[in-house]
N, C-alpha and C positions, 0 to 999 in steps of 0.2 A: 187104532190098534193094528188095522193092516201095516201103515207104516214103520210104527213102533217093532212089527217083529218081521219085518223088512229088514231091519239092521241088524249087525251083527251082535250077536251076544258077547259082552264084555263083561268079564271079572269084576270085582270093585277095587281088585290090586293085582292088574296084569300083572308078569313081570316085563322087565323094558329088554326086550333084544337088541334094539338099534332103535337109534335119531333121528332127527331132523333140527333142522332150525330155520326161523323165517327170518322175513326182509328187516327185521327190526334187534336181529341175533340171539333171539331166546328159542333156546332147545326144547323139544318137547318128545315125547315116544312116540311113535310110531301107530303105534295102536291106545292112542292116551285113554284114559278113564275119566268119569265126569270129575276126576278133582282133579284130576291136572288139565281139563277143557275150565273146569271155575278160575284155576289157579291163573291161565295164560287170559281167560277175559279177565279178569282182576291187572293184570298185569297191564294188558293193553288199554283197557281205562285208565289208567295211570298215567302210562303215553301218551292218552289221547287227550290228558286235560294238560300237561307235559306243555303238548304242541300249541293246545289252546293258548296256554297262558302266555308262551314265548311269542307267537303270533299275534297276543293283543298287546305285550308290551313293544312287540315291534311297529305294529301300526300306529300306536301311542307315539313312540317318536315319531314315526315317520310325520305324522301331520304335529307335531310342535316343534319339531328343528326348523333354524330361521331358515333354510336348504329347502328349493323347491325341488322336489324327488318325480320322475315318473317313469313309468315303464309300458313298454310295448310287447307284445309278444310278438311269435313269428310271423303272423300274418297282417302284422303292424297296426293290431288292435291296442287302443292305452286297457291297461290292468293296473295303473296305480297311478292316483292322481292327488298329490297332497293338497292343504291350507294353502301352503306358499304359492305353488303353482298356480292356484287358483288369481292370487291377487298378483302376480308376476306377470302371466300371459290370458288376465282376461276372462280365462273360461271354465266352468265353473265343475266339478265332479262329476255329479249325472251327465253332461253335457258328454263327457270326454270317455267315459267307463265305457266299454265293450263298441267305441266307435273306434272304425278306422281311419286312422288319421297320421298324416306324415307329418312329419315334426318337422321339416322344411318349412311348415305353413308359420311356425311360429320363429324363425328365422329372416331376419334382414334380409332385402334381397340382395343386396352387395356380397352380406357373407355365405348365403346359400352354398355357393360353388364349392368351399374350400369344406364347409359341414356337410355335404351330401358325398365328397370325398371321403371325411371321417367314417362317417354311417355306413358307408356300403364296406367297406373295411369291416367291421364289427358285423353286419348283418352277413357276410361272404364268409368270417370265424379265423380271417387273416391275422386277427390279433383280438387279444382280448379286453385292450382299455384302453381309453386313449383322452388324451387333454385338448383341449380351445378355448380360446379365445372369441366372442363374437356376439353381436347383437341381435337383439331378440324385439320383437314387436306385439304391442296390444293393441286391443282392438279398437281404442280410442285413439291410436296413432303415435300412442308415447313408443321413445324406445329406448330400451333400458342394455345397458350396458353387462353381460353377464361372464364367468367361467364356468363351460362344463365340461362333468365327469361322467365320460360314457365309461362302461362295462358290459360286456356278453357273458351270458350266460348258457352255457352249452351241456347238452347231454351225453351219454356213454360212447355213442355213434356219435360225438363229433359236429350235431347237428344244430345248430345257434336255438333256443327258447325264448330266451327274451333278451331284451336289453332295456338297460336301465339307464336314465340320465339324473344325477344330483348337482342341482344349475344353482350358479353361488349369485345376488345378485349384485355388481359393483360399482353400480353407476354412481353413489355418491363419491368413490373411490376415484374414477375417472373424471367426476368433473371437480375434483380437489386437486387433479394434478395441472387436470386441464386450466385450473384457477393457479395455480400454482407455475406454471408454465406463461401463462397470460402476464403474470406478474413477475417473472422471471426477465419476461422480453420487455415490459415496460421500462424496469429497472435496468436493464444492459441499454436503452433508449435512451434512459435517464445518466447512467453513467457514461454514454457516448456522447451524448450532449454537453454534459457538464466536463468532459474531458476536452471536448472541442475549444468551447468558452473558456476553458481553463490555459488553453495551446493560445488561442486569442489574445487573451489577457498577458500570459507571458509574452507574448510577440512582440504587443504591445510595449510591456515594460521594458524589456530587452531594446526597442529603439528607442524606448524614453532614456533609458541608461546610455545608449551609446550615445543621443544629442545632448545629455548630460555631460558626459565625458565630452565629448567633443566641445562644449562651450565651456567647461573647465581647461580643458587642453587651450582653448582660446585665449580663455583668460590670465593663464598662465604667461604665453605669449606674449598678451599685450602689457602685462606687470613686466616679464622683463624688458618687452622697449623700453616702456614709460621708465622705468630704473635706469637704462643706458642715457635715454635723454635726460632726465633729471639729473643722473649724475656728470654729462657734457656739461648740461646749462651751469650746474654747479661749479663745477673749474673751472669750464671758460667764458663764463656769465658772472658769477656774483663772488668769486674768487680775485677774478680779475679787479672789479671794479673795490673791490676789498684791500687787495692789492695799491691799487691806485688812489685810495684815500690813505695807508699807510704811509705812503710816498710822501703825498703832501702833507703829514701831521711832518714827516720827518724833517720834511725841508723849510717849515715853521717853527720847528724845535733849534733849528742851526741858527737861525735868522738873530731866536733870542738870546738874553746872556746864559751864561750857565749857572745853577744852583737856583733860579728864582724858582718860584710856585708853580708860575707859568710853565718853563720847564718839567717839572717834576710832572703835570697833571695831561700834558702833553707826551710823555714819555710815558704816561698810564695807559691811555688812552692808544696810543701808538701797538704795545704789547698787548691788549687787550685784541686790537683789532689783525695783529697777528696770530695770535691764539686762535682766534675765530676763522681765520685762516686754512689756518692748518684742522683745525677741528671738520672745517667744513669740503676740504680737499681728502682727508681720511673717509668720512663721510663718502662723497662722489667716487670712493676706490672702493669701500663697501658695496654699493648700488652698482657698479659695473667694471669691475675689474678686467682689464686690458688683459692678464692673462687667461681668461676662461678663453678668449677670442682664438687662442691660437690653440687652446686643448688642454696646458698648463693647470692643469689643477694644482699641482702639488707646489707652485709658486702659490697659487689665487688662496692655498689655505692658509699657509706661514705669512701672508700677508695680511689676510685676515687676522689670524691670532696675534699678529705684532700689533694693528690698529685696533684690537679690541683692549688689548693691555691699556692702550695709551686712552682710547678713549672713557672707558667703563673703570679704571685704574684697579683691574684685576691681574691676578698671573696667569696668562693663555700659553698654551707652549704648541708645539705642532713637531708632528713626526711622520715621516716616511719610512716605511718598511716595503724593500724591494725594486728594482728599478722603473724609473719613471715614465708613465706611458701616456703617450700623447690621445686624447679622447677627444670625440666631435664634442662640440660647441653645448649641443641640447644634455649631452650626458653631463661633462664635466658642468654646465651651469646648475643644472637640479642638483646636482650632488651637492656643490657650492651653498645652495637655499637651502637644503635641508642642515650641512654644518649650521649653516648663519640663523637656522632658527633655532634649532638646540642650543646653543650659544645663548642668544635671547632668553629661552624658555630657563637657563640656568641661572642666569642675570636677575632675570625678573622676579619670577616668581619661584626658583631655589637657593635665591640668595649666596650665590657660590662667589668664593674668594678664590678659588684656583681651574680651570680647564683646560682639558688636556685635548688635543686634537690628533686623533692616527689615522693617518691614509696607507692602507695594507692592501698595496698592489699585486702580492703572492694570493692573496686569501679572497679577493676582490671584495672586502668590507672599509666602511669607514668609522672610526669611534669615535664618539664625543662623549667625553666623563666629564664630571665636576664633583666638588665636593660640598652639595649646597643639605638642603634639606632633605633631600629621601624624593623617590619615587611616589611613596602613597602622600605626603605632604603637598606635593606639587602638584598632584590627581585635583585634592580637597582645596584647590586656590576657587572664591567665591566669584558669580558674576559681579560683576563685567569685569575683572579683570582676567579671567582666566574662561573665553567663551569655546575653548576647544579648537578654534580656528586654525588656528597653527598646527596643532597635532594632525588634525584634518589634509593641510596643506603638506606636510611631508609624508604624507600616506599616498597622496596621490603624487606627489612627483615619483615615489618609487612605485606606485605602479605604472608609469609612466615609463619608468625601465627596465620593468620587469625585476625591480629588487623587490626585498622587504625590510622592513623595520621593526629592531624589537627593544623593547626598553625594560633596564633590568637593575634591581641595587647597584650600587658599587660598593667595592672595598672602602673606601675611605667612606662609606654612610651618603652619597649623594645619589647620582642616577649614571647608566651609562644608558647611550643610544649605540645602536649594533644596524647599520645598514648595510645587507648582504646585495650588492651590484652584481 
């Protein structure tokens, strides 16, 4: 009762002369009455289950985010220690709650240095958040690769309260680059390796190709001697001695009368072995033409074509365009084998009745046309008579002289050859 009328007597409906307001911005009178003291505890219960409920759904995340969260207050006691953290670094809630403890201890010692740099930053209020990089260690020795996120938390005055760390952990992160990296490098091992073998291999073929060519270029060579000698032996070998049985049918034909049998089959025989003669002396001008020796192509080709008429009894014709220029030995000869095998290859196997031969000194090309079967016909000739050999063979005398060779229809329905010299 003493107390009771200790206080002051209050109306049950002051009026309100002036305000106030508390920390939480509800106004109230001055001189309040018990229904506006009900009104503001009503109120403040209200707030205070408000904060409850925000407070337990905050803590609620906090321990079910996969994010190990803790915080330190100013005296670097932990105030908040999640699930994660627990199974991150080891140590267990109660362990950690109102203990002081520096978070260096849970820190690599490699990366201490650059973390105790962050932290003092944040505990000094130099800044208020900051990011790293860096590994963390438990107590069993594992260490786990993590990101954290510090924040400060600071009061009116300025003065740091706590700090808080939300540590991400990403060590399977790290050793999937790290696997990823390991196998990065293998791979560039493997590609450098296989690049090497691969340089090997070409090196290889590259001198297989050049002792190829080179025993082609050989052989090239030793077909033209063997040609030059075969076609000597032939004139002045079995020409002659052809020759010299001529003679003698001739000088057995005089001895007889004239008009018998004898005669007659003597005078066959006689022509027969002049024919052969001459067939076989054409021949030997074919196989080695006395003018390739001097540079003369544009003789050794109209001579060709005049003995191919006579021999093969087609029409060859031969033409020069441009004035005539005197070539070594090895050019004018290949050029020479490549007419002399289109020639053939018209003959044989495009059945041609007419060829034409141009040597175009302006354009430095040589043509051979005919007018046999076609290009794609002469492609389609079956083995063995058409084994490619030939075509092979004028491929590589022009790259022997840095020409090339192209083969194309002709007008008249046969084939031309185009060798650019």
């Amino acid at each position: 009762m003493e107390t009771l009328n200790a206080l002051p007597l209050m109306s049950r409906n002051p009026p309100l002369h002036s305000a106030a307001s508390d920390d939480f911005g509800m106004t109230f009178p001055t001189a309040p009455s018990w229904d506006s003291m009900r009104s503001i505890s009503r109120r403040l219960e209200v707030s205070e289950r408000h904060l409850l409920e925000a407070s337990r759904r905050l803590l609620f995340h906090m321990n079910n985010t996969p994010l190990a969260v803790l915080e330190w207050d100013s005296a670097d006691r932990c105030i908040l220690w999640n699930e994660e953290a627990e199974d991150l670094f080891g140590r267990t809630r109660p362990e950690m709650l109102g203990t002081p403890c520096c978070c260096e201890d849970l820190i690599h010692s490699e990366d201490r240095p650059r973390f105790r740099e962050v932290f003092e930053r944040l505990q000094q209020g130099r800044q208020l958040s900051d990011f790293m990089a860096c590994r963390s260690i438990h107590p069993a020795g594992t260490v786990s690769h993590c990101e954290w996120y510090l924040s400060a938390l600071m009061d009116d005055e300025g003065r740091v309260q706590s700090i808080m760390a939300v540590v991400n952990n990403v060590t399977a992160r790290e050793e999937a680059l790290a696997d990823l990296q390991s196998l990065n490098g293998h791979l560039e091992d493997a590609i450098q390796e296989r690049t090497e073998e691969l340089r090997i291999s070409n090196e290889e073929l590259r001198q297989e190709i050049e002792v190829r060519r080179e025993l082609e270029d050989d052989l090239i060579r030793i077909s033209e001697r063997e040609h030059r000698r075969i076609g000597h032996d032939l004139h002045d070998g079995v020409c002659q001695e052809l020759a010299g049985i001529r003679f003698s049918l001739e000088a057995m034909a005089r001895r007889r009368r004239k008009g018998t049998v004898f005669r007659s089959q003597l005078d066959y025989i006689t022509g027969a072995v002049e024919r052969a003669v001459r067939h076989i002396r054409l021949l030997s001008r074919g196989l080695a033409p006395l003018e390739l020796e001097d540079g003369d192509l544009a003789t050794a080709l109209k001579e060709l074509a005049t003995n191919t008429s006579e021999l093969f009894s087609v029409c060859c014709t031969f033409e020069a365009v441009g004035p005539a220029l005197s070539m070594p030995i090895e050019r004018s000869t290949n050029l020479f084998r490549i007419a002399q095998e289109a020639i053939q290859n018209a003959i044989k196997h495009g059945g041609a009745a007419h060829i034409s031969i141009c040597l175009d000194f302006k354009a430095g090309q040589l043509h051979v046309t005919d007018n046999g079967c076609g290009l794609e016909a002469a492609l389609r000739v079956p083995q063995p008579l058409g084994n490619g050999m030939g075509l092979r063979i004028m491929h590589h005398r022009a790259d022997i002289l840095n020409a090339t060779i192209q083969m194309e229809p002709s007008q008249s329905g046969g084939t031309r050859l185009i060798c650019q010299f």
